[in-house]
C-alpha positions as a Python dict, from the first residue, in 0.01 Angstrom:
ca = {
    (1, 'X'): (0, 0, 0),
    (2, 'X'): (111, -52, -377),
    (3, 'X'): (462, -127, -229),
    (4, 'X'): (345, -400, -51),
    (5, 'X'): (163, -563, -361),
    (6, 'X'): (-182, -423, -277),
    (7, 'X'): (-376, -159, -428),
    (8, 'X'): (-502, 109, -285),
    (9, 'X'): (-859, 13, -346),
    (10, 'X'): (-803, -313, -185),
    (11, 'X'): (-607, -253, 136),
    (12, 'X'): (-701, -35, 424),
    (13, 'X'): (-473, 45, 716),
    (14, 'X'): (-567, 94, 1086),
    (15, 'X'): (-426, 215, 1428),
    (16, 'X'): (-657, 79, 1734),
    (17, 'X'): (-901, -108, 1551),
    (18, 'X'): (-1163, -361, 1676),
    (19, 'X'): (-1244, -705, 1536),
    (20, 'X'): (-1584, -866, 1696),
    (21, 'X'): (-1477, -1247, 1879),
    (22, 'X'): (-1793, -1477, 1923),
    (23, 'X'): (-1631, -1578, 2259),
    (24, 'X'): (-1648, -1254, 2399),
    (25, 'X'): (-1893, -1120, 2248),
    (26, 'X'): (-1741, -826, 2170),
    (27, 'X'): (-1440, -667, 1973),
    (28, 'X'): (-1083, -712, 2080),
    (29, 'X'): (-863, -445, 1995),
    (30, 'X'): (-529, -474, 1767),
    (31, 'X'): (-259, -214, 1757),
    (32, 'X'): (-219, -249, 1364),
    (33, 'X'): (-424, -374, 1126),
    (34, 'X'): (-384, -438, 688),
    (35, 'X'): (-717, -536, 548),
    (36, 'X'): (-752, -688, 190),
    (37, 'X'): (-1059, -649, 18),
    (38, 'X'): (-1170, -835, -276),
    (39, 'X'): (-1356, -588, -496),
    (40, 'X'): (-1733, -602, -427),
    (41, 'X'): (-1674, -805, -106),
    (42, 'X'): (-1878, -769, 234),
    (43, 'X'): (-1560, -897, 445),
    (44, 'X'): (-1212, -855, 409),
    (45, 'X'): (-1020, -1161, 248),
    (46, 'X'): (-724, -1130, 441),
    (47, 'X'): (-642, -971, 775),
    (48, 'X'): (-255, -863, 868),
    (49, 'X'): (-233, -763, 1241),
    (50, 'X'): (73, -651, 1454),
    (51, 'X'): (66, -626, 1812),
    (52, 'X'): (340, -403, 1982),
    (53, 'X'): (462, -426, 2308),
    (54, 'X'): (685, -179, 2484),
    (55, 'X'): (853, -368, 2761),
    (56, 'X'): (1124, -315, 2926),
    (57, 'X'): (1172, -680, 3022),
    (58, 'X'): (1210, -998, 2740),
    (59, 'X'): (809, -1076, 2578),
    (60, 'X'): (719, -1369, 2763),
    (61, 'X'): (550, -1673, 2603),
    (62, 'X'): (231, -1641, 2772),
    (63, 'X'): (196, -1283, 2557),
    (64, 'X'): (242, -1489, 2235),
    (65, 'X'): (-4, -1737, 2328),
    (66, 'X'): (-293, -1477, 2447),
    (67, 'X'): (-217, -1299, 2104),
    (68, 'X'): (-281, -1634, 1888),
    (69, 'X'): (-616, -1696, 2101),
    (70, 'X'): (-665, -1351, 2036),
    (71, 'X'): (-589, -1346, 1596),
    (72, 'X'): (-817, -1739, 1646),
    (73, 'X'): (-1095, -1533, 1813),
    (74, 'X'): (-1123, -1251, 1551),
    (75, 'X'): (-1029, -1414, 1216),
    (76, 'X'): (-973, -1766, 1217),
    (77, 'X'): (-701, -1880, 932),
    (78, 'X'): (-760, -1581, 699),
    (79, 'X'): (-500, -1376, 951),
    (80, 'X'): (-149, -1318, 963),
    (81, 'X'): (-23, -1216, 1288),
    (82, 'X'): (278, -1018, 1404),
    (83, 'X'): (468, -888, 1808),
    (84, 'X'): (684, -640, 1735),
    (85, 'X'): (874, -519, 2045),
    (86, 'X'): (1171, -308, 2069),
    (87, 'X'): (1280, -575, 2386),
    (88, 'X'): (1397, -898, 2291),
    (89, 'X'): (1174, -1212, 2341),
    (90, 'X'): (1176, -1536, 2562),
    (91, 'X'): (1320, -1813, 2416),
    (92, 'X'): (1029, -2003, 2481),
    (93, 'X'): (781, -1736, 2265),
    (94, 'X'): (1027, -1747, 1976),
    (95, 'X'): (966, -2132, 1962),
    (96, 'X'): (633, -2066, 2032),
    (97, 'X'): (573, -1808, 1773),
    (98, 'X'): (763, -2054, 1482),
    (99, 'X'): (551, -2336, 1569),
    (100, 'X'): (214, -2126, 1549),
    (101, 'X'): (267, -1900, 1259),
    (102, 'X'): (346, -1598, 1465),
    (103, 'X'): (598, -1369, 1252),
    (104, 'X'): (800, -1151, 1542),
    (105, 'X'): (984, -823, 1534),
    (106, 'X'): (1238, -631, 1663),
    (107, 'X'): (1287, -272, 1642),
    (108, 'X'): (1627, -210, 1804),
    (109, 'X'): (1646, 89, 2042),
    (110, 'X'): (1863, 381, 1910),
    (111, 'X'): (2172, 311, 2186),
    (112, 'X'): (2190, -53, 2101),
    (113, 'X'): (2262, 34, 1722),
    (114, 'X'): (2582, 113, 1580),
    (115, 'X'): (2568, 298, 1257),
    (116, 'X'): (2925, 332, 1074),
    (117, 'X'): (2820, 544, 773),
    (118, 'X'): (3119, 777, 869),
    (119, 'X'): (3325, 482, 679),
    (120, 'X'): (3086, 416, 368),
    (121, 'X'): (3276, 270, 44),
    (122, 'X'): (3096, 148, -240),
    (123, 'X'): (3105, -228, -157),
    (124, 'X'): (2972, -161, 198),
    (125, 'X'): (2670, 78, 4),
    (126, 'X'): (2567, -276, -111),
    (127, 'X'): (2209, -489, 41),
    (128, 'X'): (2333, -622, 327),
    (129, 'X'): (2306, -1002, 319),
    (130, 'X'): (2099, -1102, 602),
    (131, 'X'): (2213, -1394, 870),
    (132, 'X'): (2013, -1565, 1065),
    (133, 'X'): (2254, -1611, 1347),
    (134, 'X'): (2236, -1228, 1380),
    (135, 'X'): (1850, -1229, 1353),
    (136, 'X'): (1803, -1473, 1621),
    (137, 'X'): (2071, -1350, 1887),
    (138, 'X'): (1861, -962, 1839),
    (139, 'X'): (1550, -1157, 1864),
    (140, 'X'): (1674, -1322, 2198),
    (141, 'X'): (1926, -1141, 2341),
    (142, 'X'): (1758, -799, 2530),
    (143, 'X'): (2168, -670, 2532),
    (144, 'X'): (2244, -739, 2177),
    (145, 'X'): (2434, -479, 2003),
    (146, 'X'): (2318, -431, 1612),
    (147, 'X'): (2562, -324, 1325),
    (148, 'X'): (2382, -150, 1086),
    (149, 'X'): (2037, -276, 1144),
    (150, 'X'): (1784, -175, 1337),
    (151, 'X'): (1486, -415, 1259),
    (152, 'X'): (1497, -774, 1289),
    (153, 'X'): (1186, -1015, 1232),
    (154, 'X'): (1157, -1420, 1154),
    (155, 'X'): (815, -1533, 1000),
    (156, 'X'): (723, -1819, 867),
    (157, 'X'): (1038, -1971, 861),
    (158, 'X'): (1252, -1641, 679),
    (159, 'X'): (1423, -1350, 819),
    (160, 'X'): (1339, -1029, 738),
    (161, 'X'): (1538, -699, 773),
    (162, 'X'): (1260, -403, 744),
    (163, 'X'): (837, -390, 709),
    (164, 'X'): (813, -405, 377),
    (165, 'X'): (941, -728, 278),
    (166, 'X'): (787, -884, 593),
    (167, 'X'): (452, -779, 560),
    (168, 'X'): (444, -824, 157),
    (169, 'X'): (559, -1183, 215),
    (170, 'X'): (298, -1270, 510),
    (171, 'X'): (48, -1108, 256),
    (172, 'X'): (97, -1347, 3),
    (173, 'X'): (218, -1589, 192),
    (174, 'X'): (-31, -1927, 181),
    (175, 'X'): (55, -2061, 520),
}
């Protein structure tokens, strides 16, 4: 948690956890969940959720639009919420996803990655600058090929290359 800007006594991760939705009347279940806690608090302040879906087809639009009903259902605006597939997505739940606030992620499976390490120099040890071009054809393109990268995710308007910096931004992130 510190990594991500949180302390431990504020943030609590969970696998499978259920958040109670008024419409339903009862808890709908999320893959992944960060709470923050202000100290003293009898509700969590802010509420980070990933969904994952393990397709072996493109995530259709319709799956990005049950999942914001879903994150409106459990948390109103105090949630940040996240698809992370290791598919590509329709080009129709990318635009989607930017227009609702909907950060998505892609995990690249292992044969669709080339790693060169075998041909590591100093200059090519350096952060990898990240494109956006590249983000959005392995966002949309379930054949892309990576060079080395295997995680790809746009939210909120940035690209991000691995969890950390994604879900530290959408953390502090006012939008």
């Amino acid at each position: 948690m510190e990594n991500l800007g949180i302390s431990p006594k504020s943030g609590r991760i969970y696998k499978q956890k259920g958040y109670y939705s008024k419409d339903r009347e009862k808890d709908i279940i999320m893959d992944v969940s960060i709470e923050v806690w202000l100290p003293n608090a009898e509700k969590h302040s802010m509420l980070w959720v990933c969904e994952c879906k393990n397709y072996n087809h493109r995530v259709p639009v319709d799956d990005v639009e049950e999942f914001k009903s879903k994150l409106d259902q459990i948390a109103g605006k105090n949630v940040k919420g996240v698809i992370a597939t290791r598919n590509s997505f329709q080009s129709g739940a990318i635009t989607y996803a930017k227009n609702n606030g909907i950060g998505l992620v892609r995990i690249m499976p292992d044969d669709q990655v080339e790693w060169l390490m075998y041909m590591m120099t100093p200059d090519l040890m350096k952060p990898k600058r990240l494109n956006s071009r590249e983000f959005n054809a392995a966002l949309s393109n379930q054949n892309y090929t990576a060079r080395e990268q295997s995680f790809y995710s746009n939210y909120d308007g940035h690209i991000f290359g691995n969890w950390v910096s994604l879900v530290k931004h959408s953390l502090k992130s006012d939008s």
